[in-house]
Structure formats: structure tokens, C-alpha cells
C-alpha positions in Angstrom: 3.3 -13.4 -8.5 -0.4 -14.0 -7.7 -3.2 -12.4 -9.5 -7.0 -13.3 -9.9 -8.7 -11.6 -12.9 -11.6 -9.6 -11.9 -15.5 -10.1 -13.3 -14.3 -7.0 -15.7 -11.5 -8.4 -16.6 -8.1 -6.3 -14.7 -6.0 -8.4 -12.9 -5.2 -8.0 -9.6 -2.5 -8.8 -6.6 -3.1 -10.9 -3.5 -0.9 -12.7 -0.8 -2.5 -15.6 0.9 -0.5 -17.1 3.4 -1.4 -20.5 5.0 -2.9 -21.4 8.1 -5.6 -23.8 10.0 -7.0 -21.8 12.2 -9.5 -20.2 9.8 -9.5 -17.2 7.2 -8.9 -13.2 7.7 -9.1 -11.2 5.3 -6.9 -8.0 5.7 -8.1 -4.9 3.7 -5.9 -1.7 3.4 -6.5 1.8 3.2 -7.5 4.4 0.3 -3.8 4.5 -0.9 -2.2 1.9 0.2 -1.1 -1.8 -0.4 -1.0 -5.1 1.3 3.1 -4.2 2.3 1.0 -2.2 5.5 -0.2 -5.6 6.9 3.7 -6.4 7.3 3.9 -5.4 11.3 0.4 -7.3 12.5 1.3 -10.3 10.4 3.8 -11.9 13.0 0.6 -11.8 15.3 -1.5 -13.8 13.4 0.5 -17.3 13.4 -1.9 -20.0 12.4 -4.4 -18.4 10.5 -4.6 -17.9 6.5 -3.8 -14.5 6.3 -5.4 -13.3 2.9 -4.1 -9.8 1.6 -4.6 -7.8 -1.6 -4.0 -4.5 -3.4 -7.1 -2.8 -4.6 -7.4 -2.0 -8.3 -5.3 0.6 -8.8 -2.6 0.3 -6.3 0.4 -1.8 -5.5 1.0 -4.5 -7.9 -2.5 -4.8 -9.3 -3.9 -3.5 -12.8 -4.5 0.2 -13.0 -8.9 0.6 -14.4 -8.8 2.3 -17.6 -12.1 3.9 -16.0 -11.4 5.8 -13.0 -14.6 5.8 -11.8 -14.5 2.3 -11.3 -12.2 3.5 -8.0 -15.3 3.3 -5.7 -15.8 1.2 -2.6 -19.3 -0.7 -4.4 -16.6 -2.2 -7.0 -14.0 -2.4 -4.8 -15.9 -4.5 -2.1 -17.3 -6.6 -5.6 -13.4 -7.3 -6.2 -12.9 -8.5 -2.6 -15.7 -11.1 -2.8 -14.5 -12.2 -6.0 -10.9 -13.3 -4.7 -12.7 -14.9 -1.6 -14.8 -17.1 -4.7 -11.6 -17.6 -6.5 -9.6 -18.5 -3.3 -12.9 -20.6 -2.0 -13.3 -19.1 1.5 -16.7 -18.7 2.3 -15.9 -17.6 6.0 -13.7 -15.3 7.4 -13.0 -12.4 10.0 -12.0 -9.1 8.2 -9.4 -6.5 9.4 -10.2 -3.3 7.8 -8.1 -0.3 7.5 -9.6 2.7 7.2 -11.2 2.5 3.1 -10.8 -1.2 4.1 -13.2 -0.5 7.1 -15.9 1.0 4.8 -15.6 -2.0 2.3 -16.5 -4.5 5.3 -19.3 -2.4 6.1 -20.4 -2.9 2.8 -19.6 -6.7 2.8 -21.5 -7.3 5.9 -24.4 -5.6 3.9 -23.9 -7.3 0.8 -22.9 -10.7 2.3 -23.5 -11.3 5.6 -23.2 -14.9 6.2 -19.2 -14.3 4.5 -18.3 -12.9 7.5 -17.7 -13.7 11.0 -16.3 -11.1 12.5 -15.0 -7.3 11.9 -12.2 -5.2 13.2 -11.7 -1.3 12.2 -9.1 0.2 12.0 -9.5 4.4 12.9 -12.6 4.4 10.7 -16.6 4.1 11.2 -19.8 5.4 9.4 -19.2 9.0 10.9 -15.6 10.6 9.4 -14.2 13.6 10.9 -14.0 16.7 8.4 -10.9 18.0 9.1 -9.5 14.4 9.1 -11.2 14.0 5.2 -9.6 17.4 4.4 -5.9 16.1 5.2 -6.3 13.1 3.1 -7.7 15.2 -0.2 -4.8 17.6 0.7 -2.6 14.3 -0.6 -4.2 11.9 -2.5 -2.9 11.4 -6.4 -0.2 14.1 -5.7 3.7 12.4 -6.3 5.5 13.9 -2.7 7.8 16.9 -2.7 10.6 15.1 -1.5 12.9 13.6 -4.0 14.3 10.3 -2.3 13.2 8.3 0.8 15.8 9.6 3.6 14.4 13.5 2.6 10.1 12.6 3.0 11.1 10.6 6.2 13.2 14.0 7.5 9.4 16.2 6.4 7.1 13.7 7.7 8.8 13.4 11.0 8.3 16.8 11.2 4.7 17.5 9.9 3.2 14.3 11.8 5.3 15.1 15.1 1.7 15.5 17.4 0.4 12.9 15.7 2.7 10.1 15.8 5.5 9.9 18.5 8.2 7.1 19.2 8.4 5.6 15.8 11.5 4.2 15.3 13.9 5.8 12.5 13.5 2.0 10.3 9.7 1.7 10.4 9.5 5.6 9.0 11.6 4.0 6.3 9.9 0.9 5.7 6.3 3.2 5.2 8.6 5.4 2.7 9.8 2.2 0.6 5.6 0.9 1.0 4.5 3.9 -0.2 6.5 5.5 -3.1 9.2 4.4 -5.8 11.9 6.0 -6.0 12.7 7.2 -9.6 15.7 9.5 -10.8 13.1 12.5 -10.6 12.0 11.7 -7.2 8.9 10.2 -5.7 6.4 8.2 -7.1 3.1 7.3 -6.2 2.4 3.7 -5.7 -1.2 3.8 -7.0 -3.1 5.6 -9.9 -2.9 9.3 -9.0 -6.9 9.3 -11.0 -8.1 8.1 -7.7 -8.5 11.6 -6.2 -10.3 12.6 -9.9 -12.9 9.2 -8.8 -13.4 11.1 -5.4 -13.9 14.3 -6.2 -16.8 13.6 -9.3 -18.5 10.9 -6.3 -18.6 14.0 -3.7 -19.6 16.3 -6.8 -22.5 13.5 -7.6 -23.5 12.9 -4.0 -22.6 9.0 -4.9 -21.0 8.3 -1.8 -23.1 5.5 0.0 -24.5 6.1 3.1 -22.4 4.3 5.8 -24.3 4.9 8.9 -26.6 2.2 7.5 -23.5 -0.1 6.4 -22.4 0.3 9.9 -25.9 -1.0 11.2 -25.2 -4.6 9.3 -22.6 -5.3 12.3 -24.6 -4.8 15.1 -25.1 -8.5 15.9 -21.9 -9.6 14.8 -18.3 -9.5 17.0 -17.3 -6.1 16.2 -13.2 -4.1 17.3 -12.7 -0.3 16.5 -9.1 0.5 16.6 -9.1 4.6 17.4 -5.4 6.1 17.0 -5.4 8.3 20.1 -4.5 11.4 17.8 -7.0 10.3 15.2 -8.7 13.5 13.1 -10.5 10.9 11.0 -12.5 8.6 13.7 -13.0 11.4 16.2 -13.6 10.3 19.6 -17.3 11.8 19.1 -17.5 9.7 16.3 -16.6 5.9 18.1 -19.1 7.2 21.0 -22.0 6.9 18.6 -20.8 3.7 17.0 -20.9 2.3 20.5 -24.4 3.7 20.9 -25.3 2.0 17.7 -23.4 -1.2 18.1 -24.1 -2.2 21.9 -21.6 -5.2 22.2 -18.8 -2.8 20.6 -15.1 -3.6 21.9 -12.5 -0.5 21.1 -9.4 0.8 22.1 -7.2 3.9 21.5 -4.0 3.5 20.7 -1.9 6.4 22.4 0.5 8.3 20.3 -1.0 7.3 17.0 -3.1 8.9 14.6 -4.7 8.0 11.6 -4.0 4.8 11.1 -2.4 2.9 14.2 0.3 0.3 12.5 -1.9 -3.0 14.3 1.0 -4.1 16.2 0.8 -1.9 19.0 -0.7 -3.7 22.3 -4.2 -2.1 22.0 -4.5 -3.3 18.8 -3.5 -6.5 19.2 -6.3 -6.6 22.1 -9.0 -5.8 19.9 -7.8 -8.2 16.8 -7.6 -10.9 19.1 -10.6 -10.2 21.1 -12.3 -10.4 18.0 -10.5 -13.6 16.9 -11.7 -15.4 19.8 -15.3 -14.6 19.5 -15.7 -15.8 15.8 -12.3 -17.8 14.7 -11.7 -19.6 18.5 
């Protein structure tokens, strides 16, 4: 199983498949793992595909610090597998928390990167959209096995996310939680919602607007789920007026976060891929 040892010493996962055709880098969201890069993966034949679970999730070493759950040390621990795998170029496919860490790589190291694509997130995040993911973050599901949280989230996410085959439903259940004789389990350290709420408390947060601003002359994809309350369309208008060479798509029936193998998606990624990985 592969790990890399952070500058701090916790030891985290990573998949790096092989390819020729240049690097990408694939980060996930806030509590997720590298299983969510599964569907888009087929798509990208030919390129390394480099994928990892943040500190704190998946496979990787939970911090005995929670605070260290922040997207400053989190976008350190990216760079440092990049050092330890010895890519010093790649295009970055950022899901949602993975979006803001490539904003703050393309602050931080600019020259790393040759390309972006993000996925339903930008510098301006929708509040009601916010509110949804506190409502869940660190809290182990109601349902006690994976056939009963695929019955409620078919239900609750209904508006949201339409014509999702019964299997993927299953395969997001079996990514997300373990299934333990007293029911769900989280698949990441439930003190990540404690990290969040002190930042918010502490006004910590960086300021992503100016993040965002590091991409405006590089080759730059928003994916927007069409049902999306976290990347509002209101939101990817003023990323386009920020970021003039801009190339987006909504992806109908989807919310927060498209899967990346719908069509739209697969337009931007590869838009993007052409312009700085041809």
C-alpha cells in the first residue's frame, strides 16, 4: 500500500497510476477519498493519474492536531507527494475542497502547474450550499448498513441528482462509510468539523477570491452541477468576469459534486488537457 510521510511526520495514502502523456493530479473533496476518482479514471488512458487521501481521510494517518485539517497544510501535503513522486508539472483536477487547494497551489507554486479544472467550487461558495455540508460533516449516518442510506439518500437528494443508477448509489455508500455491526462509519476523522468550526470562529479562512486571481492566465474548466447550492450560477458568472479565458459547463441533473464522467465534464477535463498536457 503506498504512503509518503509528510514534513510532520503522518503518513499518508496515494495511487499513482502510470502513463506518458504527462501528470494530473486529482484532489478530492472535504470528506472524501481518492475511491471518488474511480468513474473519470477510464477517461484519462495515457496519463499518470496521481491520487491521494488527505490527512485524515481514507487510508491516510489521522493528525493528532485537528487543526492541522486546513487547506494551507493540506495544499503543503500535496506539494510534498509531487517532491516525493518527482513531478514538477502537472494539470490538477480539483473537487470541490480539492478546487480551493489548487487555488492555493497556483498561488504558492505557480510554475507546478499547468493547468486547472474545478469541480462545482470557486472563490465565491453559496451559503445555503455551506450550510448542507456543516449539517453533515464528522456525524456517523443514521442508517445502519449500505442498502438502508442508499434507500434515504435517494430520497433526500431526489431534486438534486436524478438518473443515478441503483450500483453507483452503492458504490458512493461502500466509498463513503464502513460498515460495522453498529452501523455506519465515517471514513475520515469526525474532528474535521471541530477544525472548521474554530477557523470560522477565528476568521482563519483564507481569502479565495484572491487564490482564484492566480489562474487567470493559466487554462482554467469549472464544472457546475446544474442543481449545484454550493457554486451558484451567480457565483461561476463572476469567475468568468474574473477569469476572461474561463471554459465551464453545467452538468444537468447533478448537484454538488458532478461524478466527472458525465459528457460535460469530460468536455471541460479534456479541453483543459489539450491546452496544457497536448
Amino acid at each position: 500500500m503506498p504512503k509518503f510521510q509528510t514534513s510532520d511526520g503522518l503518513q499518508l495514502y496515494y495511487e499513482d497510476t502510470p502513463g506518458d502523456k504527462g501528470a494530473i493530479l486529482c484532489l478530492t473533496g472535504l470528506t472524501r477519498n481518492l475511491r471518488d476518482f474511480d468513474y473519470v479514471k477510464p477517461y484519462l488512458e495515457g496519463y499518470r493519474v496521481v491520487t491521494m487521501d488527505y490527512r485524515g481521510r481514507g487510508l491516510s494517518d489521522r493528525d493528532p492536531e485537528y487543526l492541522n485539517y486546513n487547506v494551507l497544510r493540506e495544499t503543503r501535503d500535496v506539494n510534498e507527494l509531487l517532491d516525493h513522486l518527482g513531478i514538477e508539472y502537472c494539470m490538477v483536477i480539483g473537487t470541490s475542497r480539492g478546487g480551493l487547494l489548487a487555488m492555493v497551489m497556483a498561488a504558492q507554486e505557480p510554475r507546478r502547474l499547468c493547468g486547472v479544472v474545478l469541480n462545482d467550487v470557486g472563490p465565491i461558495l453559496g451559503a445555503v450550499g455551506l450550510a448542507r455540508i456543516m449539517a453533515y460533516v464528522g456525524r456517523r449516518p443514521e442508517a445502519a448498513t449500505y442498502a438502508e442510506w442508499v434507500t434515504q439518500l435517494k430520497t433526500e437528494l431526489a431534486e438534486e441528482f436524478q438518473d443515478i443508477p441503483e450500483e453507483r448509489w452503492f458504490h458512493e455508500a461502500q466509498n463513503r462509510f464502513v460498515e460495522t455491526e453498529t452501523g455506519l462509519d465515517l471514513r475520515y476523522d469526525p474532528r474535521l468539523f471541530n477544525s472548521l468550526i474554530e477557523q470560522s470562529a477565528s476568521n482563519s479562512l483564507p481569502d479565495f477570491e484572491l487564490y482564484f486571481d492566480q489562474l487567470k492566465d493559466m487554462p482554467t474548466g469549472v464544472i457546475r452541477g446544474a442543481n449545484s447550492a454550493v457554486l451558484t450560477e451567480e457565483g461561476l458568472a463572476v469567475m468568468h468576469d474574473r477569469h476572461q479565458g474561463l471554459v465551464s459547463k453545467e452538468v444537468p441533473k447533478r448537484g454538488h459534486t458532478p461524478f466527472l464522467d458525465e459528457p460535460e465534464s469530460l468536455d471541460v477535463i479534456h479541453a483543459i488537457l489539450k491546452a496544457c498536457l497536448p
